[in-house]
Phi, psi and omega in degrees: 000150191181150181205139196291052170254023180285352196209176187289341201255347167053045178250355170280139218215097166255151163326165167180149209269148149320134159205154165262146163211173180033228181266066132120028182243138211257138184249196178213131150245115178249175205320330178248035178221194248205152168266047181252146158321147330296040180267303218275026155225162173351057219236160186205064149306156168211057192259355191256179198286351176271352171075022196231183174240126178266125184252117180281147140224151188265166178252164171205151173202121178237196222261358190227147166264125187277154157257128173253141237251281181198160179232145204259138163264137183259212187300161207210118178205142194241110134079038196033055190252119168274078179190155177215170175244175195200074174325115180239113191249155197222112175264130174257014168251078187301288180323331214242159178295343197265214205243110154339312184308153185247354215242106150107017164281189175225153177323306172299345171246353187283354159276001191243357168254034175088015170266134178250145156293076272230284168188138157221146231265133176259170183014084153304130163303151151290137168048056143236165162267134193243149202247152177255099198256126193195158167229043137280140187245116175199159184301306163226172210247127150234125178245100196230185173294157167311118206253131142293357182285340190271022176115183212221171183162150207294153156063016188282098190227138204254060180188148185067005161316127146232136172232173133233137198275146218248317171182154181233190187216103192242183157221195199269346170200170204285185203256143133348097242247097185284136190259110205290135170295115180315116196300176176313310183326263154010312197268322167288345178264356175288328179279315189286304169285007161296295198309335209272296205279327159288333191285323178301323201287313166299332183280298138034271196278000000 
């Protein structure tokens, strides 16, 4: 779990602790905040004692790079709203010398270190599934509250957001690209040079 409270300017992108609640659903408490609702789930609350807002995210690192597929939202809250918006990143520099870690960059540099910005999503439901259209594949995943630094976007609000992440769902490459049935058109002109090439084959004869 990691959050930008690492430093006096609190733009630092530090640890913060994991907890389960309720039937399985994973929070965050990071560093300036309390184990109370909405702080203690995955959140970008300014409920805390410095009055400013901490934008939380979880890491997910798995042992292959995966593509993920869509994700479970547990309880959910926006401005007492049961819903959250929510950012999702992908690190895509496998190939390249650089790092996965996150730990003591800030939100405004981890895109230039090789994290992409994947998409994000508004007014999530609580205990819904939100589905993931990326044909990225990677070890590791960040999901967190909606951040504006990772773009922008309709019904998109970047403060008082909270979830809990409930479950996610990936598979081992990326989805398959379907090679579309050729249209009417297509079909039709395919027709015309046949009928082209028998009426030559006659004349021929």
């Amino acid at each position: 779990g990691w959050s930008d409270t690492g430093g006096s300017n609190d733009d630092i992108i530090a640890s913060g602790e994991l907890a389960f609640y309720g039937s399985g659903e994973l929070g965050l408490i990071n560093r300036d905040e309390g184990d109370q609702q909405p702080d203690h789930s995955i959140d970008s609350s300014n409920s805390n004692s410095n009055n400013w807002v901490d934008y939380d995210a979880v890491l997910l690192e798995f042992s292959q790079a995966v593509n993920l597929e869509q994700f479970y939202v547990g309880w959910a809250y926006d401005n007492g709203n049961s819903e959250a918006d929510i950012s999702l990143l992908a690190y895509t520099n496998h190939s390249g010398n650089g790092t996965a870690d996150i730990e003591g960059s800030s939100w405004n540099n981890i895109i230039g270190q090789g994290w992409e910005s994947i998409d994000n999503y508004a007014n999530v439901d609580d205990y819904s599934y939100q589905i993931v259209d990326t044909t990225v594949t990677s070890k590791y995943w960040l999901i967190g509250a909606y951040n504006p630094i990772f773009g922008s976007g309709s019904g998109l609000g970047s403060e008082n957001d909270g979830f809990k992440l409930k479950e996610v769902y990936t598979s081992t490459s990326a989805p398959r690209t379907e090679v579309p049935e050729p249209n009417a058109l297509a079909i039709l002109a395919i027709g015309l040079l046949s009928l082209v090439r028998v009426r030559s084959r006659n004349k021929q004869i």
